[in-house]
C-alpha positions in Angstrom: 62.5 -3.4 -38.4 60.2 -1.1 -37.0 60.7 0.3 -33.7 58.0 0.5 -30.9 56.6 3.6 -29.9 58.0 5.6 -26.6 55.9 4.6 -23.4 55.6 7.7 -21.4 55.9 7.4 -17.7 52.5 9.8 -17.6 49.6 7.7 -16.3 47.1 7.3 -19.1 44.3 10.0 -19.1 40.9 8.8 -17.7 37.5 10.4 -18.8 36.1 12.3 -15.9 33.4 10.0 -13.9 29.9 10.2 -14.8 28.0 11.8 -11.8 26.3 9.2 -9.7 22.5 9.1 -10.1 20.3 9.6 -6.9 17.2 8.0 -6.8 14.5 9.8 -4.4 12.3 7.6 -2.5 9.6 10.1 -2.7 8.3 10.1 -6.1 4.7 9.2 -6.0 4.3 6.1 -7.2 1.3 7.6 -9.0 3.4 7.7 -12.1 1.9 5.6 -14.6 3.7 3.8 -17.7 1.3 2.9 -20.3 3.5 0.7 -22.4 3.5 -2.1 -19.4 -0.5 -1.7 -19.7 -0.4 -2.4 -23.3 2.6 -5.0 -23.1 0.4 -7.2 -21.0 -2.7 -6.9 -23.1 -0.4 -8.2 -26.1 0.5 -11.1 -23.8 -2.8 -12.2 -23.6 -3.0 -12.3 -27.4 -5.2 -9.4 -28.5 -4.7 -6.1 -30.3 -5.5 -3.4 -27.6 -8.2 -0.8 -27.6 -7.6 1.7 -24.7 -9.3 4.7 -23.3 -8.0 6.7 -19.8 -10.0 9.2 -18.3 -9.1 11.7 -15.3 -10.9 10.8 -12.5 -11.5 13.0 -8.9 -13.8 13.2 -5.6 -14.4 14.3 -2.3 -16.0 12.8 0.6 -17.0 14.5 4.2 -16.1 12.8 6.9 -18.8 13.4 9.8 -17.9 13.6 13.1 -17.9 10.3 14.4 -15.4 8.3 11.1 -12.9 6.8 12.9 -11.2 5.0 10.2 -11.0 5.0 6.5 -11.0 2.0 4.5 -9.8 2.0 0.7 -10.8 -1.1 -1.7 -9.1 -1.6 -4.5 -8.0 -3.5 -7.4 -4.7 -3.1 -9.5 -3.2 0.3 -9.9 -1.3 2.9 -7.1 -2.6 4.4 -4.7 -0.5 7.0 -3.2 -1.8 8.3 0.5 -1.2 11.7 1.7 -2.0 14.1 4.7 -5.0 16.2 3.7 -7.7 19.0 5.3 -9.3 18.0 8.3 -12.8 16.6 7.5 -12.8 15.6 4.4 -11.3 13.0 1.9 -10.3 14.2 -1.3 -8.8 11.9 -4.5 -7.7 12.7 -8.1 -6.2 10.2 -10.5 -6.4 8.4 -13.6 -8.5 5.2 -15.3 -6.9 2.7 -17.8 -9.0 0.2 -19.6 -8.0 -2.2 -22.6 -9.6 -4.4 -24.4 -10.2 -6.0 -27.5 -11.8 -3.5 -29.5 -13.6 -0.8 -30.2 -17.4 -2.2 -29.6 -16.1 -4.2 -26.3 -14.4 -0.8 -25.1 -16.9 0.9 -25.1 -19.2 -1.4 -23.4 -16.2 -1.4 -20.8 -16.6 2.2 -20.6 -19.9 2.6 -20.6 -19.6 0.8 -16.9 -18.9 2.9 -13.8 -15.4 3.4 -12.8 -14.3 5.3 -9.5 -14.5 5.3 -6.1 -17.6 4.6 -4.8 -19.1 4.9 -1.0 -20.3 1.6 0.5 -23.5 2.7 2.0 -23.5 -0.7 4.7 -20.2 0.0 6.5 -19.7 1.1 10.1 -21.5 4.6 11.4 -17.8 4.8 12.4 -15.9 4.4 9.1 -15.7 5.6 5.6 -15.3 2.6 3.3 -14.4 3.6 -0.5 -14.7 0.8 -3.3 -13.6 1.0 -6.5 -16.9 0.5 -8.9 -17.4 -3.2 -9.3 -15.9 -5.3 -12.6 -18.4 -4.6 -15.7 -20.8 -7.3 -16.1 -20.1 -9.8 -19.2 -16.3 -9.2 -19.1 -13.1 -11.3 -17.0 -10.5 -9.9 -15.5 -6.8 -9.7 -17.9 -4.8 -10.6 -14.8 -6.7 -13.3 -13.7 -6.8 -15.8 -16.9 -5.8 -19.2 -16.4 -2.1 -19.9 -17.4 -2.2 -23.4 -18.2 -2.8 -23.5 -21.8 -5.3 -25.4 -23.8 -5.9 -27.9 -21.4 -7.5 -25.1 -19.3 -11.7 -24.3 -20.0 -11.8 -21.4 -22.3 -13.9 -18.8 -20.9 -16.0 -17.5 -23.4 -16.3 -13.8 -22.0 -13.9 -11.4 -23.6 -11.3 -10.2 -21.5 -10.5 -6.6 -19.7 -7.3 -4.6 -18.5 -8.3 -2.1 -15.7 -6.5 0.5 -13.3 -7.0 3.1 -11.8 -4.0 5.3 -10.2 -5.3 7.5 -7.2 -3.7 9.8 -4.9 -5.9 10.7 -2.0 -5.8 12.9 0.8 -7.0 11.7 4.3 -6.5 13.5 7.3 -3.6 12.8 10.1 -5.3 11.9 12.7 -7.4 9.0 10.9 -7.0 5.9 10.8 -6.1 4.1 7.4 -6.8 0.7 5.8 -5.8 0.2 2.3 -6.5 -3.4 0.5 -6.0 -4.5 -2.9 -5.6 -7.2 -4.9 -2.2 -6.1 -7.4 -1.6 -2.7 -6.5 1.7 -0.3 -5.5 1.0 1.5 -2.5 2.3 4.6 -0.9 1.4 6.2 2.7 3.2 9.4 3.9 2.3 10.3 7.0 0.1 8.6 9.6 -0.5 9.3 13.1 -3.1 7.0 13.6 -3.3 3.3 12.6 -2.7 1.9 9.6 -3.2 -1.2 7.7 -1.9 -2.3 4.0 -2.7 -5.4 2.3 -1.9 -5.9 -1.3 0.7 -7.4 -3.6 3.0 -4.7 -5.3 5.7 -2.5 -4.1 4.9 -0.3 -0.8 6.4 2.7 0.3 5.5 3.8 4.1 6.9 7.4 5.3 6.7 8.6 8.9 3.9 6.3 10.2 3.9 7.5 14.3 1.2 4.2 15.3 0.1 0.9 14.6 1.5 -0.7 11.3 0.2 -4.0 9.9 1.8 -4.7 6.5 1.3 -8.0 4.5 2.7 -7.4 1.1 2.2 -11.3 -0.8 4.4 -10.2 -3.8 6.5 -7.3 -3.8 9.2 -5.4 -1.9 8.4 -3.3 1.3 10.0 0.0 2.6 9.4 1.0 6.1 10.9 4.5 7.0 10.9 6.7 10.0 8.7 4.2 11.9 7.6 4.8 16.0 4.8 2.8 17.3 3.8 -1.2 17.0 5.2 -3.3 14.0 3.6 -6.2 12.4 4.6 -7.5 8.6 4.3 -10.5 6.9 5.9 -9.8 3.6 7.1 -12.1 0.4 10.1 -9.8 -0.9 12.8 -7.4 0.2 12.4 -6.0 3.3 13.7 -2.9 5.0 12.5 -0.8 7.8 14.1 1.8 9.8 12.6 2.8 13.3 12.7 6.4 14.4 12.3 5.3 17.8 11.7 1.2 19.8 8.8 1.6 22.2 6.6 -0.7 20.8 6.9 -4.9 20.2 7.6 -5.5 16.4 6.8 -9.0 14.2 8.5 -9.3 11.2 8.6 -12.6 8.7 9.7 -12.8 5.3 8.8 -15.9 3.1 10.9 -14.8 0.7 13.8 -12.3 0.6 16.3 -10.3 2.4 15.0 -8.4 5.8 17.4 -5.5 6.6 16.4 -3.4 10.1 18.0 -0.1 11.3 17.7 0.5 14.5 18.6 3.4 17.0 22.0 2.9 18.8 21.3 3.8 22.0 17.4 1.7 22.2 17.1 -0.5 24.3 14.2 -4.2 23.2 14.8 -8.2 23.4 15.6 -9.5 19.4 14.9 -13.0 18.2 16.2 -13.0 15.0 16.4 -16.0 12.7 16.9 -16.9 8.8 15.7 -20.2 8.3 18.2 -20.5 5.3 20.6 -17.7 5.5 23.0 -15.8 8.0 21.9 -13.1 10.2 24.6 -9.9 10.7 24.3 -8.0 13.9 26.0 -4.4 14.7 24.4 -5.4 18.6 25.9 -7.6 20.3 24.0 -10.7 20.5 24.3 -14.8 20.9 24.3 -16.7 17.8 23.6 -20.3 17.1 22.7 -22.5 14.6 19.2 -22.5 13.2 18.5 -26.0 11.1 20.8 -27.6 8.9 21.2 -24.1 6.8 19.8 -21.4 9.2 21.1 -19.1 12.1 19.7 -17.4 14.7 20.5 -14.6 17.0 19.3 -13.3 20.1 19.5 -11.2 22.9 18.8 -7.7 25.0 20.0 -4.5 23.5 20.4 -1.6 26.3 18.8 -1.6 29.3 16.6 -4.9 30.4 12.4 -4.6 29.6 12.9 -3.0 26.5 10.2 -3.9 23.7 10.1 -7.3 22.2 11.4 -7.7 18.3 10.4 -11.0 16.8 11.9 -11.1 13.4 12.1 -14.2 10.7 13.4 -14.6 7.1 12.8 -17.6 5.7 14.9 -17.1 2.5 17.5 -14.3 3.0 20.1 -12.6 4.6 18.6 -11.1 8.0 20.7 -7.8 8.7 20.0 -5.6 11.8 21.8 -2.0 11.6 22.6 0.5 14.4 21.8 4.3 13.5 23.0 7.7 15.3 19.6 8.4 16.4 18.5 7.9 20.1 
């Protein structure tokens, strides 16, 4: 009979740990992947014909802009601190379509920003050139199969990826209908609409947020809160001094607030728990739901208003004052 072989009281070797990866929330979110482009074209049931072209501009911003509005349509659009005075913008176009002879009517059509003469004295309003006559939109086909109307006019992927540079001081609107958005520094107000991820850095005023698809990252925040979101949620305040409004239809909303601040929370998840590091008075919220509330610090502190209606509501304390 064979004998077993000697166990050795030696724990058994282990390969070295792979070092952890760390992912840097600043990488502009300008960076474009074609092959999601052309893997929704295919959906759509088409062989692709594409054609991207560079793309760049400046605008002077007179004395009297106030605010800068920026009209989009699907793509990222990455905001940045630039020179006083002007706006200036570089990116990329992506259009796909059927073939050769439609692309090239496609590209035949304008496409860039383009200054809408019948705004404001006081604002600069940017629109990216309208949809090319003749042709519908990829994303915006019916899904419903053959039941639907067919809609004779051939179909057309378009995007346009722009990083623009608008002073501090200005104040920002940025709307779109599917686009990732990124804002990095704002000390004037600033208002996002769209339906994609959004990434906004050290914004020291007003923020209004309503993101209908997509998750939303608030960081280094000080001034007046408002978001109405439909995905993950997180924001981290720098400082409390203004009221905040937060609801999410759908997903997690996780809050990191300053120790040592001191604002009245009503915080409720409709369907989920909420988890406090401040001590505050919970109670039940519905047959699922819980709420808490309460005053953090000293008494007349702002007012946070905050609502998941889907999610885990979690409110952090930081080290910072």
């Amino acid at each position: 009979m064979t004998k077993p072989p000697p166990q050795s009281d030696q724990p058994a070797a282990h390969p070295p740990a792979a070092p952890r990866r760390s992912y840097d929330a600043r990488i502009p979110l300008l960076v474009f992947i074609p092959v999601v482009a052309i893997a929704l074209v295919w959906f759509w049931g088409f062989r692709p014909e594409e054609a991207a072209a560079a793309v760049s501009g400046r605008f002077e911003l007179g004395p009297g802009i106030r605010l800068v509005k920026l009209y989009s349509e699907m793509g990222n659009i990455d905001v940045s601190v630039g020179p006083p005075g002007r706006v200036v913008y570089t990116g990329k176009t992506l259009r796909v379509t059927k073939d050769a002879a439609l692309l090239a009517r496609a590209v035949a059509a304008p496409f860039d920003f383009v200054r809408d003469t019948s705004a404001p004295a006081d604002q600069l309003v940017l629109r990216v050139s309208p949809f090319p006559e003749g042709f519908q939109p990829v994303h915006q086909r019916s899904t419903n199969g053959d039941t639907a109307p067919k809609d004779p006019r051939p179909t057309l992927f378009r995007q346009i990826d722009l990083e623009v540079q608008i002073p501090v001081d200005v104040a920002v609107e940025v709307e779109a209908k599917q686009s990732h958005v990124r804002i990095d520094t704002r000390q004037a107000p600033t208002r996002v609409k769209s339906a994609g991820t959004m990434v906004l850095l050290h914004t020291a005023a007003a923020l209004d947020v309503t993101n209908v698809d997509g998750s939303t990252m608030i960081e280094q925040h000080r001034g007046p809160l408002v978001v109405h979101a439909k995905g993950k949620t997180r924001v981290t305040f720098l400082e409390v001094v203004a009221p905040a409004t937060i609801v999410n239809a759908l997903g997690e909303v996780d809050l990191m607030l300053p120790r040592h601040a001191s604002f009245t929370v009503d915080a409720r998840s409709v369907t989920g728990k909420v988890v406090s590091a401040f001590p505050l008075t919970k109670s039940k919220l519905g047959e699922r739901g819980m709420r808490a509330q309460g005053t953090v610090g000293l008494a007349g502190g702002p007012t946070l208003d905050i609502e998941s209606q889907n999610g885990t509501l979690t409110l952090r304390a930081s080290k910072s004052k």
